[in-house]
Phi, psi and omega in degrees: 000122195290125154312126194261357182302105167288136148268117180277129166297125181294124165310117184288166178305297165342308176292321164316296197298313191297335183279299196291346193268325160318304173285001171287301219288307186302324176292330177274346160312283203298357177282296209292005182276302177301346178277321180285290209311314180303342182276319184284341183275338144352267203306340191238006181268175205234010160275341190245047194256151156272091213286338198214165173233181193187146184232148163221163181046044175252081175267342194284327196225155170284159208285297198310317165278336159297321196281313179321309189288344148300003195003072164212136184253166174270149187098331160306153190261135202315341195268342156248036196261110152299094177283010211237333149338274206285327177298320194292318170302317160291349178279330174288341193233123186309002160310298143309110178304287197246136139271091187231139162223115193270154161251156179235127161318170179270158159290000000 
């Protein structure tokens, strides 16, 4: 009696692998497209701009010589303001105990 099992040909591994590296690369297409675009309307909407610097705890200097010595202006866009900089220059001088500079999104 004739085997009646049909046998299916094995996928070599090569193929396997070329297949699973395909479904990766689609899958972070179809994630990164909407991120970048969405990073880019970020970077370029006139919502994410810094309209204000706000100073707290601050008695030894005036705000106006602090908010200067940060070199980040208004009007700058917030997602390219380098916060690590402008803390660390103010983290030199010992008058301040603590430094935090935060950014706050618009509402």
């Amino acid at each position: 009696m004739p085997n009646s099992k049909v046998r299916k040909e094995e996928i070599p591994k090569s193929v396997k692998v070329i297949k699973s590296i395909f479904k990766i690369i689609f899958i972070i297409g179809i994630l990164g497209i909407p991120v970048y675009f969405l990073w880019s309307w970020a970077s370029q909407s006139d919502t994410f701009i810094v309209k204000q610097i706000e100073v707290r705890g601050n008695t030894y200097f005036p705000d106006k010589a602090i908010i200067d010595s940060l070199q980040i202006g208004i009007g700058s866009r917030i997602f390219g303001v380098n916060l690590e900089k402008p803390r660390h220059k103010l983290e030199k001088n010992l008058f301040f105990d603590e430094v935090a500079i935060l950014r706050s999104l618009p509402s």
